[in-house]
C-alpha positions as CSV (number, residue, x, y, z in Angstrom):
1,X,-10.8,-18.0,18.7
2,X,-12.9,-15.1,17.0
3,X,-10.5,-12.6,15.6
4,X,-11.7,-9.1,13.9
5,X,-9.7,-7.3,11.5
6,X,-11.1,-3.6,11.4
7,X,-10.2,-1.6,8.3
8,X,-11.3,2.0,9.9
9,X,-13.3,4.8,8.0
10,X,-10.5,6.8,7.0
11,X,-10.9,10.8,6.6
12,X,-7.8,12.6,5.8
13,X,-8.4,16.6,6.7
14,X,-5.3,18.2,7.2
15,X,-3.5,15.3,6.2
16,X,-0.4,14.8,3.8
17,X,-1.4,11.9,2.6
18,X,-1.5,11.8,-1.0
19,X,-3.0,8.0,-2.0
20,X,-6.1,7.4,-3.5
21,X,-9.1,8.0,-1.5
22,X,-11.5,5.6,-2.8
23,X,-12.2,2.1,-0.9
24,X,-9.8,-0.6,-2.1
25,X,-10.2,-4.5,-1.3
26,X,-8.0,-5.0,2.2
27,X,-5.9,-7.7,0.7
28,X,-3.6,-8.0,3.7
29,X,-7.0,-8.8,5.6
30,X,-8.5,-11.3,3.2
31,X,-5.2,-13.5,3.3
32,X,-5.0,-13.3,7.0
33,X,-8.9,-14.3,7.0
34,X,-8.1,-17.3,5.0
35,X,-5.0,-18.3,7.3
36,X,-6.7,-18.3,10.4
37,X,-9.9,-19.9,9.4
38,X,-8.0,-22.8,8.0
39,X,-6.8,-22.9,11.5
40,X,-10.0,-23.3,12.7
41,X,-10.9,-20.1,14.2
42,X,-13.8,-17.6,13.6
43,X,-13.3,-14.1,11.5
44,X,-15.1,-11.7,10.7
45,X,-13.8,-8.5,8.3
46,X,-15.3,-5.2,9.4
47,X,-14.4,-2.9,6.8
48,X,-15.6,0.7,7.4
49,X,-13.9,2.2,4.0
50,X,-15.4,-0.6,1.2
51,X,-18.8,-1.0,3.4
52,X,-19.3,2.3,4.3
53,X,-19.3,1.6,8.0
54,X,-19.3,4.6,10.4
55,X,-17.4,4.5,14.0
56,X,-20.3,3.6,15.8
57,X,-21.5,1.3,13.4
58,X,-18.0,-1.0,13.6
59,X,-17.7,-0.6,17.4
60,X,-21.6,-2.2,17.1
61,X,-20.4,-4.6,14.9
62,X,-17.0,-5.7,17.3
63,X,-19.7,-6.0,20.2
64,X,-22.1,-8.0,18.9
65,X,-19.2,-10.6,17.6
66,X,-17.5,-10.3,21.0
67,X,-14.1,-11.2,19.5
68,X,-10.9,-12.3,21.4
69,X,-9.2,-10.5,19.2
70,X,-9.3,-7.2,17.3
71,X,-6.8,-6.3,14.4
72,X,-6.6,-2.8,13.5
73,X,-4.6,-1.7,10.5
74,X,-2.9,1.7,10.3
75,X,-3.3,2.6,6.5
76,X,-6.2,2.4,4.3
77,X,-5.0,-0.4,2.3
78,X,-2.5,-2.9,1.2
79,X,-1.9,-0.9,-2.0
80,X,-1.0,2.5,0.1
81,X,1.0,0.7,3.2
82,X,4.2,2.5,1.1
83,X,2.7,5.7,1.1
84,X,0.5,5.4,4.8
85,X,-0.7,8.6,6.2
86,X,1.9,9.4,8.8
87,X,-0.9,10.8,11.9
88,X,-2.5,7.5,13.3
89,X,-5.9,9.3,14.5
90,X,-8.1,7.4,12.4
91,X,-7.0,3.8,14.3
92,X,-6.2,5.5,17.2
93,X,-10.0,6.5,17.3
94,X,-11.4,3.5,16.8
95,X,-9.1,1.6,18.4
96,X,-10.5,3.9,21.8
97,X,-14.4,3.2,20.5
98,X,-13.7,-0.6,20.8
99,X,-10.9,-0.5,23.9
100,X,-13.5,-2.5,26.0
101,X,-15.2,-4.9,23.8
102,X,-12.5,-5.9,21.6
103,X,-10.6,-8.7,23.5
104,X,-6.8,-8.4,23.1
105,X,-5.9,-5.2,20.3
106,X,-3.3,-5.9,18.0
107,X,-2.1,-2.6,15.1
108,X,-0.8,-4.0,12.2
109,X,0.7,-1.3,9.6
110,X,3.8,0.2,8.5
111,X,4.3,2.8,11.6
112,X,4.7,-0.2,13.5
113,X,6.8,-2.1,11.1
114,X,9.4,1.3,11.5
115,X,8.6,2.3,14.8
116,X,6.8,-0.3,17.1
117,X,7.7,1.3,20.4
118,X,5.8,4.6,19.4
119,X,3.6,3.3,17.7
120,X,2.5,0.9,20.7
121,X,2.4,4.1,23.0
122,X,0.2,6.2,20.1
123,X,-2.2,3.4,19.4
124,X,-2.8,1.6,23.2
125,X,-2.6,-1.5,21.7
126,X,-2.0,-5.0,23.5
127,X,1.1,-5.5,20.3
128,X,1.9,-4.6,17.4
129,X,3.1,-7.0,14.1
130,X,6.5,-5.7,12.4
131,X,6.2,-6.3,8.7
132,X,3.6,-8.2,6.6
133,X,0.9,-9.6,9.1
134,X,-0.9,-12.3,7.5
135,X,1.3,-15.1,8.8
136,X,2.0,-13.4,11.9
137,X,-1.8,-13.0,13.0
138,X,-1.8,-16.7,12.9
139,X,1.1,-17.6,14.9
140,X,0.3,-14.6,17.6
141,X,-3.6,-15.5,18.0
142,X,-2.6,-19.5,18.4
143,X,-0.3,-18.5,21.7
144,X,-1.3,-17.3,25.0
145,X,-0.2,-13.9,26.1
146,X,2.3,-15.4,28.2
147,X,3.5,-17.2,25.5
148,X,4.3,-14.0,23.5
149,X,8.2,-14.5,24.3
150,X,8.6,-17.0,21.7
151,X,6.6,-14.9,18.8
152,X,9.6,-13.3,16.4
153,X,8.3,-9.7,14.8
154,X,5.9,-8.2,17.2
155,X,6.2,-5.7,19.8
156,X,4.2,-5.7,23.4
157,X,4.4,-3.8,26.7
158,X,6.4,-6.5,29.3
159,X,5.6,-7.0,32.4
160,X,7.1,-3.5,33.5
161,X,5.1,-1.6,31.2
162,X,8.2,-0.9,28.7
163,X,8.0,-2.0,25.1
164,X,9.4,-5.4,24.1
165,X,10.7,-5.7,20.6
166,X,11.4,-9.4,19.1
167,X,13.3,-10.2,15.9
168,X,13.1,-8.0,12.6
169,X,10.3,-7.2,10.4
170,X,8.4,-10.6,8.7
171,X,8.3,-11.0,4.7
172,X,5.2,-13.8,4.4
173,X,6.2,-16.8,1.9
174,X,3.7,-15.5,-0.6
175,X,3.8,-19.2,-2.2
176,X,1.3,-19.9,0.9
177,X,-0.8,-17.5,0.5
178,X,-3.8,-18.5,-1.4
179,X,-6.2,-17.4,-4.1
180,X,-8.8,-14.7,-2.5
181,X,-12.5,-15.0,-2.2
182,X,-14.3,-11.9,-1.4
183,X,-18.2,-12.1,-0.6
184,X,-20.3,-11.1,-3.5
185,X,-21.3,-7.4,-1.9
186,X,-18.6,-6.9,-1.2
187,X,-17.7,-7.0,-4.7
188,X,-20.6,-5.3,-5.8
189,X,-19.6,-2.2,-3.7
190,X,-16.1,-2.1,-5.5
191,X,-16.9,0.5,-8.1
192,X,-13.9,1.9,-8.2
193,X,-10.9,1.1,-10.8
194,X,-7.8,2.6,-9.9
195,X,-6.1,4.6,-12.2
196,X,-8.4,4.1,-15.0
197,X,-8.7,6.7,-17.4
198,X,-9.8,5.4,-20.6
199,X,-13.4,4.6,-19.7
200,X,-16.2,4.4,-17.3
201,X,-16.7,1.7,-14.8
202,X,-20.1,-0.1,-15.7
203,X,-18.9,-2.8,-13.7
204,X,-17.3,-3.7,-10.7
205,X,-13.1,-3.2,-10.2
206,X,-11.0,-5.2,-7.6
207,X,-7.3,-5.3,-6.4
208,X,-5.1,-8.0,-6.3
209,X,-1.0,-8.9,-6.2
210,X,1.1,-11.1,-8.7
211,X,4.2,-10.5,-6.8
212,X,5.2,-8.5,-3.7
213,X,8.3,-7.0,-2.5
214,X,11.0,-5.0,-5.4
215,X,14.7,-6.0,-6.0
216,X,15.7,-2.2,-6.7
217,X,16.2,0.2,-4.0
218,X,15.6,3.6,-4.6
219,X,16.2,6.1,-2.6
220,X,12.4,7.2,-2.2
221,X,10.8,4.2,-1.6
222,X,9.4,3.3,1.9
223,X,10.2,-0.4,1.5
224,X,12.6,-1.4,3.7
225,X,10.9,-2.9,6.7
226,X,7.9,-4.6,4.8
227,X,7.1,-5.3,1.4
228,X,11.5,-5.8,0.4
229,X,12.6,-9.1,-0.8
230,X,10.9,-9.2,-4.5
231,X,8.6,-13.0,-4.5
232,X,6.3,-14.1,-6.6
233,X,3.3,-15.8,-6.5
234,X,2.6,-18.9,-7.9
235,X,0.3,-18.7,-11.3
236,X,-2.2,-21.0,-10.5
237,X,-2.9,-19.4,-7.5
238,X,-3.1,-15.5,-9.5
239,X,-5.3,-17.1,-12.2
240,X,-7.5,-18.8,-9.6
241,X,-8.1,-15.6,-7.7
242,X,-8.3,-13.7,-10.5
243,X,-11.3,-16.7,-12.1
244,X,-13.0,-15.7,-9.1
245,X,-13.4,-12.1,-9.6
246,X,-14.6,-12.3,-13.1
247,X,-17.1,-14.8,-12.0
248,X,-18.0,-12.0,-9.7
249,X,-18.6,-9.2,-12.3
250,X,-15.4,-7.7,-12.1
251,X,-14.6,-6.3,-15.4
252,X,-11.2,-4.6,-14.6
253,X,-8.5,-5.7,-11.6
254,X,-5.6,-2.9,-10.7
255,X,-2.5,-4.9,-10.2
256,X,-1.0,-3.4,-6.4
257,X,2.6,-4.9,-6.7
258,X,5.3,-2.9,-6.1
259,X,6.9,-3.4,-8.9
260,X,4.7,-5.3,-12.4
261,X,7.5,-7.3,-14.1
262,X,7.7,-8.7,-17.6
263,X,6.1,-11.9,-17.3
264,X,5.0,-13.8,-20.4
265,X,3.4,-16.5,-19.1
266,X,1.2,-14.4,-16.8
267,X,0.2,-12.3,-19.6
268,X,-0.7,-15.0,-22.2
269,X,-2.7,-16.3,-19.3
270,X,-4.5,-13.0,-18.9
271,X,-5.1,-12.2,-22.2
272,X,-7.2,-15.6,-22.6
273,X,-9.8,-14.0,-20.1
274,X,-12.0,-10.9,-20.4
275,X,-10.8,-8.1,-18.1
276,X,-9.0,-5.4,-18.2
277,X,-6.4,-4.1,-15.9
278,X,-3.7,-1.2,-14.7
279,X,0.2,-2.2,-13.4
280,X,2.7,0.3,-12.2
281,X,6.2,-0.7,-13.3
282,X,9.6,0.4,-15.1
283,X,9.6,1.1,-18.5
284,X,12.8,0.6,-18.6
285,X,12.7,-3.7,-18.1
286,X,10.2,-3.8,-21.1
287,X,11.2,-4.5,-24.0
288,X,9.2,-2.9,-27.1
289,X,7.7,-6.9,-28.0
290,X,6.4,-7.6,-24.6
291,X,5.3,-3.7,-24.2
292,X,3.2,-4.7,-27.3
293,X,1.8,-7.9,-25.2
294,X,1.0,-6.2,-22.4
295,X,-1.5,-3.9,-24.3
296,X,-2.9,-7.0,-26.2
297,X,-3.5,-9.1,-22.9
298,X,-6.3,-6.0,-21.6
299,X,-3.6,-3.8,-20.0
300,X,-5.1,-0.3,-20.1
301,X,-3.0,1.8,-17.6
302,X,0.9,2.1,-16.6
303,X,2.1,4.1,-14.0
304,X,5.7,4.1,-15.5
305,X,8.6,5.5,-12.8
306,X,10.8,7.7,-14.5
307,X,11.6,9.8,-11.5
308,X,13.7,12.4,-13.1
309,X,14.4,13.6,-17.0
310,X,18.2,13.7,-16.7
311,X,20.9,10.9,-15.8
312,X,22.0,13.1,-13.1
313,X,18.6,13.1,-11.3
314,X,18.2,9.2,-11.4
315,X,21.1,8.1,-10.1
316,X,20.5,10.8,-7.1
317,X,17.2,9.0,-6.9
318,X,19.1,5.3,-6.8
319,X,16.9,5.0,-9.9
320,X,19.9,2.2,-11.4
321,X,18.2,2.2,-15.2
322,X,20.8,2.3,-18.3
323,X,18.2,4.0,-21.0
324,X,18.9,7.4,-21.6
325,X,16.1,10.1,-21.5
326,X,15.4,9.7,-25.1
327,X,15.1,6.0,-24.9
328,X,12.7,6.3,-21.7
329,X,11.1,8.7,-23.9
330,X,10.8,6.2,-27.1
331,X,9.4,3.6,-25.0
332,X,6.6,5.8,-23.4
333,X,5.8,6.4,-26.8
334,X,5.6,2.5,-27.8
335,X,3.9,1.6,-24.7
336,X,0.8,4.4,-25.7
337,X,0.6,2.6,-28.7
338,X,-1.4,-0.2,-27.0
339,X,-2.7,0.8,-24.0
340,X,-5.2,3.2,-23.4
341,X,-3.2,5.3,-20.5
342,X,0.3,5.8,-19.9
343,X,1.7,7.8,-17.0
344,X,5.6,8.9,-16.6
345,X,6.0,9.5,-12.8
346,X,8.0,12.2,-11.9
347,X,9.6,13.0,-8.4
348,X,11.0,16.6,-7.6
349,X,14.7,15.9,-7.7
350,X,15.8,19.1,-7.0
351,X,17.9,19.3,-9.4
352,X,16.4,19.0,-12.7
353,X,15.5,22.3,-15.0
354,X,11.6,23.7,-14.6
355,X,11.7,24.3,-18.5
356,X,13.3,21.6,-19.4
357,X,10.7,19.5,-17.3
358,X,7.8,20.9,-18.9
359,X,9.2,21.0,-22.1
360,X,9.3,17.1,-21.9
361,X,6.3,16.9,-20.2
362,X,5.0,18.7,-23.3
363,X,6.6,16.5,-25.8
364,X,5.0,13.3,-24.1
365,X,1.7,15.0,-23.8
366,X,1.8,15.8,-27.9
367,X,2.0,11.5,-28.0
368,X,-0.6,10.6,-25.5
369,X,1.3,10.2,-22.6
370,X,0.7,11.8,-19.1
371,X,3.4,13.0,-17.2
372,X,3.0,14.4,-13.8
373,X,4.3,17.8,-12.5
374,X,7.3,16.5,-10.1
375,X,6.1,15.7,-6.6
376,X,7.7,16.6,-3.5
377,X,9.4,13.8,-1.6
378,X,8.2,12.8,2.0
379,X,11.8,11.0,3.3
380,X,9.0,7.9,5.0
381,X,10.7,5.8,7.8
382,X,11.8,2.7,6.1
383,X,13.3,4.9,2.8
384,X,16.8,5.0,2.3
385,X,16.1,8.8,2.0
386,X,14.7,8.8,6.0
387,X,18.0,7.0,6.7
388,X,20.4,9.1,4.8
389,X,19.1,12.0,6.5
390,X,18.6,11.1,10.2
391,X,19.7,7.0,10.9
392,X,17.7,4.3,11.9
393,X,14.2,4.9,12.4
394,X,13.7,5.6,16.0
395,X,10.4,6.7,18.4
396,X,10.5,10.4,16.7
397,X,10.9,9.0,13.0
398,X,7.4,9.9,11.8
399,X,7.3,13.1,13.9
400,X,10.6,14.3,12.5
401,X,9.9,13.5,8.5
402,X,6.8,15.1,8.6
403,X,8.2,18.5,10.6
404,X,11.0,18.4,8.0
405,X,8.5,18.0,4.6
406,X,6.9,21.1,5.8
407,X,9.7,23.2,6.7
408,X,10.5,22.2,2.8
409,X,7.6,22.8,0.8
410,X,5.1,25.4,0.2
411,X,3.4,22.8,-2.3
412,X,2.5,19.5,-2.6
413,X,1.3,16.9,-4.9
414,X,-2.3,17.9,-6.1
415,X,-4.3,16.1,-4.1
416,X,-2.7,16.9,-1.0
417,X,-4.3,19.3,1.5
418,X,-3.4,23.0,0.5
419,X,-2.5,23.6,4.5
420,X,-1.8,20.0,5.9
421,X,-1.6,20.5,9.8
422,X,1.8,19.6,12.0
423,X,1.8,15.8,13.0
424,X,1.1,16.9,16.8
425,X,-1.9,18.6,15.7
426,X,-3.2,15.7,13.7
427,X,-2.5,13.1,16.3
428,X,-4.1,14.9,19.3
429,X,-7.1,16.0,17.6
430,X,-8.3,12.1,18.9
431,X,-8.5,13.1,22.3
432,X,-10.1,16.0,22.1
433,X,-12.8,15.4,18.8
């Protein structure tokens, strides 16, 4: 079989999306790559963020490979399938420029991990994968459409044209995943490093995962049908991978797990090896001598979740941490210390004091440490905050958050559009642009 992932050129006017714009290595692609060639079929990765690919240029590019299948993913990356633009115009676009020369189309994503029957109907796709794809690509590209039945978490039109939904969302055993190659221009286009503040690129950055999935569950976190049950991977297999981008020239790696926990064997390991790299964690799991590890093994940013500066706010938030403020505070301080950039993430609570806020964020500021103004919460489909407000996710899930974070706020986060448009608007702007 030849199978083509396509990783769209994502634009994001009018958009509340507020990840990182930059290209990012499609990790979720390059695991799937590796699974189905070892089975012996043909892939080619056509990325249109990393390799600057226009529309016309991928559609070329599916119809000189002539694939039997097309993947199209519905966020821009691995790293941002937690915070995914809600509107699906961008696949939904290209999705229409290859409709007749992709083969069979298959969306892979977090819309359809929530909401598989809308998002079949949005994105005209043959099926859709619920949850993490790599080992699902594999078993739905090795059985004939007929055979479909007996695939667990996917979602296709029957027979009558209505959508058929089989098991729950898939977690992949990430012990079987292997270590990543990406091809050297890849590489060489990477300039980016993700949150890194302390100094110019003058080499190439990179992505990668030491563990997927978190153990916590707070209320904010769109988690909860992919990317849940907290697994590591094995460390021969992260120092392999990681081997093979420095021999590629990449000087500093941004670590995408959910959640970057203490692990002193993985940092030893990394601290043997020249590169530098950025985690997002808790604060509160580190304790001050492996904070001080962390900054010796090349660690040069943290994006810390605090979430809120009172007790109150955190437990709102589901947040489950026994320091105090102070103590958050003091190990902010500690962690600055030894590496380069430390961030305090802050989400608008609703309850916690303006001054007070900025009074902290003040105090941290005076030390070194950033700390963000609070940013408004989007309730995603697959939070516990989606379901506390409305229930299960159903076909209206993605409509009815984003109508409601609208009707909320007169500001968001400050990358965010100043006037983000309704969800309708941004969706049916494919059939008529």
């Amino acid at each position: 079989m030849k199978i083509a992932l396509v990783n769209p050129r994502w634009t994001f006017e009018g958009s509340i999306y507020f990840g990182c714009r930059e290209p990012h290595l499609p990790l979720e692609f390059g695991y799937a790559k590796a699974l189905l060639e070892q089975r012996g079929n043909e892939v080619r990765i056509l990325d249109g963020q990393l390799d600057g690919l226009s529309s016309r240029q991928i559609a070329d590019g599916v119809a000189g490979f002539q694939p039997d299948y097309t993947v199209v993913t519905t966020a821009p990356s691995y790293l941002f399938w937690r915070c995914a633009p809600p509107e699906l115009r961008v696949p939904r676009a290209i999705l229409d420029d290859v409709r007749d020369l992709g083969g069979t189309l298959i969306g892979v994503g977090p819309h359809a991990s929530t909401s598989p029957r809308s998002t079949l109907r949005k994105l005209g796709v043959d099926a859709v994968v619920l949850g993490e794809c790599e080992e699902m690509l594999t078993n739905l590209v090795s059985r004939p459409r007929e055979a479909w039945p007996e695939v667990s978490s996917i979602a296709y039109l029957g027979d009558d044209g209505e959508p058929v939904v089989q098991g729950r969302p898939h977690a992949s055993d990430m012990a079987a995943l292997p270590a990543l190659r990406w091809p050297s221009k890849s590489i060489r286009r990477h300039q980016h490093h993700h949150h890194r503040f302390d100094a110019s690129p003058t080499g190439p950055g990179a992505e990668m995962e030491t563990s997927r999935g978190c153990p916590y569950h707070c209320t904010f976190c769109a988690k909860d049908n992919f990317r849940n049950l907290y697994r590591k991977r094995p460390l021969e297999i992260i120092l392999d991978e990681l081997d093979g981008l420095i021999a590629e020239g990449v000087e500093y790696v941004y670590m995408i797990d959910e959640i970057f926990l203490p692990n002193r064997a993985l940092l030893e390991a990394i601290a043997a090896r020249p590169v530098k790299f950025g985690v997002q964690t808790r604060i509160d799991l580190w304790s001050n001598d492996l904070l001080d590890l962390l900054g010796a093994s090349g660690c040069v940013s943290i994006e810390a979740g605090v979430e809120s500066i009172t007790p109150e706010g955190r437990m709102l938030l589901d947040k489950k941490s026994k320091l105090t403020t102070e103590e958050f505070t003091e190990r902010l301080i500690r962690a600055k210390q030894t590496i380069a950039f430390v961030q305090a993430n802050l989400i608008d609570a609703k309850i916690d004091d303006a001054e007070e806020i900025e009074s902290w964020r003040q105090h941290l500021q005076a030390h070194g440490v950033w700390a963000n103004q609070p940013v408004p919460l989007f309730p995603y489909p697959g939070s516990p905050d989606y379901t506390k407000l409305w229930g299960i996710p159903d076909d209206q899930a993605w409509e009815r958050a984003h109508e409601h974070y609208l009707g909320l706020f007169d500001r968001y986060s400050e990358i965010q559009e100043a006037r983000p448009m309704p969800l309708g608007e941004l969706e049916s702007s494919v059939a008529h642009g």
